[in-house]
BAMI-749320 format. One line per 3 residues: number of its first residue (from 1); their letters; for each residue y, z, x of C-alpha. Coordinates in Angstrom, 2 decimals. Each point is the difference from the previous one (the first is absolute). Layout:
NUM) a) Y Z X ~ ...
This chain:
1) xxx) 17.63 -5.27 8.85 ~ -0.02 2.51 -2.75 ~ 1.53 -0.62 -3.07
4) xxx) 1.66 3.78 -0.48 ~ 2.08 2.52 2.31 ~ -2.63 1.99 1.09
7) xxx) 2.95 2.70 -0.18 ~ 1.41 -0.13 -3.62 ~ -2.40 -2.81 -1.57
10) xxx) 2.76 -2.77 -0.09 ~ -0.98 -3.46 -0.69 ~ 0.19 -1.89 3.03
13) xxx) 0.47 -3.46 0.35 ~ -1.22 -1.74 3.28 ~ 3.44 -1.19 1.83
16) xxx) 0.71 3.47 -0.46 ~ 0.45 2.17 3.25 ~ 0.82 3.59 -1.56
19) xxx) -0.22 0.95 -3.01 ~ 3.39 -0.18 -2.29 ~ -1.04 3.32 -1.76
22) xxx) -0.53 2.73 3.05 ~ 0.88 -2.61 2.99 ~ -3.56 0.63 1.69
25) xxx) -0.79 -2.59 2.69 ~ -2.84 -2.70 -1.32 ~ -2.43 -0.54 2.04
28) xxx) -2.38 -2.54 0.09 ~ -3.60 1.65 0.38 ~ -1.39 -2.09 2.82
31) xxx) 3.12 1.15 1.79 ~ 0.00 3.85 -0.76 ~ -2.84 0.85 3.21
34) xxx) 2.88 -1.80 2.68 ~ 2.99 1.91 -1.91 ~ -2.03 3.42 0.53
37) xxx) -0.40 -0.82 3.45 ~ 3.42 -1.09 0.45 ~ 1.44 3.10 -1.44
40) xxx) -2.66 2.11 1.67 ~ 1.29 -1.39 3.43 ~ 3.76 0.40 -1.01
43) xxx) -0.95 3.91 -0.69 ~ -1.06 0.43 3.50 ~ 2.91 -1.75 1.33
46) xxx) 2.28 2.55 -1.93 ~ -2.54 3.10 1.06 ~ -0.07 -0.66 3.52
49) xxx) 3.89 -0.78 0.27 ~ 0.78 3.39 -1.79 ~ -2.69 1.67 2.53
52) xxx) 2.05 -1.81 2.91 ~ 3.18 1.32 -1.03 ~ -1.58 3.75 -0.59
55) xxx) -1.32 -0.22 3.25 ~ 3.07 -0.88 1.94 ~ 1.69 2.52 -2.19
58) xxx) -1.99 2.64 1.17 ~ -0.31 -1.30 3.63 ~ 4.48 0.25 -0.13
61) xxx) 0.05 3.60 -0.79 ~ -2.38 1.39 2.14 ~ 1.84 -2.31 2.84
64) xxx) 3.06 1.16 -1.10 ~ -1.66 4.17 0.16 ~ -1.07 -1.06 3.48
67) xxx) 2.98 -1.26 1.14 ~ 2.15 2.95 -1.14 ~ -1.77 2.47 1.69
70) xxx) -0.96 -1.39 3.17 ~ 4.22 -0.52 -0.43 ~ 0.27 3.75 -1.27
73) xxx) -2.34 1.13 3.27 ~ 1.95 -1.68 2.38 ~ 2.87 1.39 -1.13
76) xxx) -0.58 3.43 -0.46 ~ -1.33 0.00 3.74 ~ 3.30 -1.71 0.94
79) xxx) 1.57 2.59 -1.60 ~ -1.92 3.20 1.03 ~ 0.21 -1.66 3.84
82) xxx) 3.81 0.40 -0.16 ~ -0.31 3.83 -1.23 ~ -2.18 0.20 3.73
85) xxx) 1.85 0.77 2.94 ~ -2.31 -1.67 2.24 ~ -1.03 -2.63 -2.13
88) xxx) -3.27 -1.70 2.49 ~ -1.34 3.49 0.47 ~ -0.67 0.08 -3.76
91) xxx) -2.34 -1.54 -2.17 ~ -0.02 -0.05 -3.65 ~ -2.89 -0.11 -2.21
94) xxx) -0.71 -0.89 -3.55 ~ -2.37 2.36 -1.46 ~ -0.08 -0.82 -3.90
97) xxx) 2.33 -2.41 -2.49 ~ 0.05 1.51 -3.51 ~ 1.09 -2.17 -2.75
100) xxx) 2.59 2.89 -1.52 ~ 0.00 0.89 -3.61 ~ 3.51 1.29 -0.29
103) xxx) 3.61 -0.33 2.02 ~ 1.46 2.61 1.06 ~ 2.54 0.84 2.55
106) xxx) -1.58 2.31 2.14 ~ -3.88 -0.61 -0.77 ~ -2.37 2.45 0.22
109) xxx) -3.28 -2.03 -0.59 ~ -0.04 2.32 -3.00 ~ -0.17 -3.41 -2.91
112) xxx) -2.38 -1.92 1.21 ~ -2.73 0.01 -2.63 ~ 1.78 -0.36 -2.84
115) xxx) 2.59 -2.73 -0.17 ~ 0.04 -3.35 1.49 ~ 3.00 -0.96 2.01
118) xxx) 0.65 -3.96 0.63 ~ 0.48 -0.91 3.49 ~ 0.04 3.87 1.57
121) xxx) -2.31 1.15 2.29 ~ -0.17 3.05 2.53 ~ -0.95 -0.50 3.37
124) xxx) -1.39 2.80 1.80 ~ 0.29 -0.16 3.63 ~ -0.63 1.99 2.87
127) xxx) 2.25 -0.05 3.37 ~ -1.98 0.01 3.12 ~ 1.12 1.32 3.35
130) xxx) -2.45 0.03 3.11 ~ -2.79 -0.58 -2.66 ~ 0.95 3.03 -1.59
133) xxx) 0.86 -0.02 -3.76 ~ 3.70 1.86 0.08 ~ 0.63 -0.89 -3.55
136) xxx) -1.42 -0.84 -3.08 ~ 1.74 -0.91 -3.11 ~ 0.91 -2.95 -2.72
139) xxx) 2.94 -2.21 -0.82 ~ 0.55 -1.48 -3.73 ~ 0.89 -3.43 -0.01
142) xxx) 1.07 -2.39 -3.26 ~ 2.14 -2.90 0.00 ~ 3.34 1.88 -0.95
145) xxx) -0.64 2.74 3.14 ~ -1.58 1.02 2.40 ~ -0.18 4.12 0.70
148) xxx) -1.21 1.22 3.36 ~ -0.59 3.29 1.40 ~ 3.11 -0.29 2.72
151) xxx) 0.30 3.92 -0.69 ~ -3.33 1.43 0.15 ~ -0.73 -3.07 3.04
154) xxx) 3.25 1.30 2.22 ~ -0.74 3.52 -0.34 ~ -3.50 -0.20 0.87
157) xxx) 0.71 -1.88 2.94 ~ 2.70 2.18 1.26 ~ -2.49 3.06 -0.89
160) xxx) -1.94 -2.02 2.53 ~ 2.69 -0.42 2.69 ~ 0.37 4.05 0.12
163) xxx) -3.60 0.79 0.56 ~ -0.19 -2.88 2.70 ~ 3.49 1.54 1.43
166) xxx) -1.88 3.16 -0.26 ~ -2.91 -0.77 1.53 ~ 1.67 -2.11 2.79
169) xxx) 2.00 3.39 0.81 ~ -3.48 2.11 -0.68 ~ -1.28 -2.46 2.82
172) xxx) 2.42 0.07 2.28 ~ 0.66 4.27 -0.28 ~ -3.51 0.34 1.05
175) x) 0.01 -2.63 3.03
């Protein structure tokens, strides 16, 4: 054993087990090798529980991002479908999700390099009839509200119902 703190030069005496000056553990030099190992192995311990808990961090929000918009999805179909007047004639399909950069009430796409939003995205969709896109557009969705194009949707489609009308009558003039 030595006979000083190795820290603040102490006299030590050899009952001792930390010094009574700076209250550094004494250690016996035949045992210092098993103490290093010890502590080496308690470091890793710590490292990889820390690493664990990072992990499953990380692992929870990109769950939770997954969940929300396969969620979001399924709802703004649901939604769109109800705008339809023959909703199994229609099918709706996501084009693009855009994480948005700033709410708005009526968005216009027009933010979305330059400020980060949490938990708003735009879906752009397209509406497909007889495997014909009739409509293209985008819906803004955060966890407060959700604002689809019911507007711009319902007047395209009745747009739509004229020229069919139109047609039909076209069609039927000429038989």
């Amino acid at each position: 054993m030595n006979n000083f703190c190795t820290r603040c030069g102490t006299k030590l005496e050899s009952h001792m087990l930390t010094c009574p000056n700076c209250n550094l553990a004494i250690v016996d030099d035949s045992e210092a090798p098993e103490i290093v190992e010890k502590r080496k192995e308690q470091n890793k311990k710590v490292r990889n529980t820390i690493f664990k808990i990072l992990l499953i961090i990380i692992i929870a929000y990109f769950s939770i991002n997954f969940i929300r918009n396969t969620y979001n999805i399924l709802d703004l179909k649901s939604n769109i479908k109800n705008l339809l007047p023959n909703q199994n004639n229609y099918k709706i399909k996501i084009t693009n999700i855009t994480h948005c950069k700033e709410c708005t009430s009526s968005c216009d796409g027009s933010c979305f390099n330059y400020k980060m939003i949490p938990n708003c995205y735009i879906y752009s969709f397209e509406i497909i009839f007889d495997n014909k896109v009739i409509i293209s557009t985008s819906a803004e969705y955060t966890l407060s509200k959700k604002t689809l194009p019911n507007t711009e949707i319902t007047e395209k489609l009745k747009e739509l119902e004229q020229k069919n009308q139109d047609s039909q009558r076209n069609n039927n003039e000429n038989n």
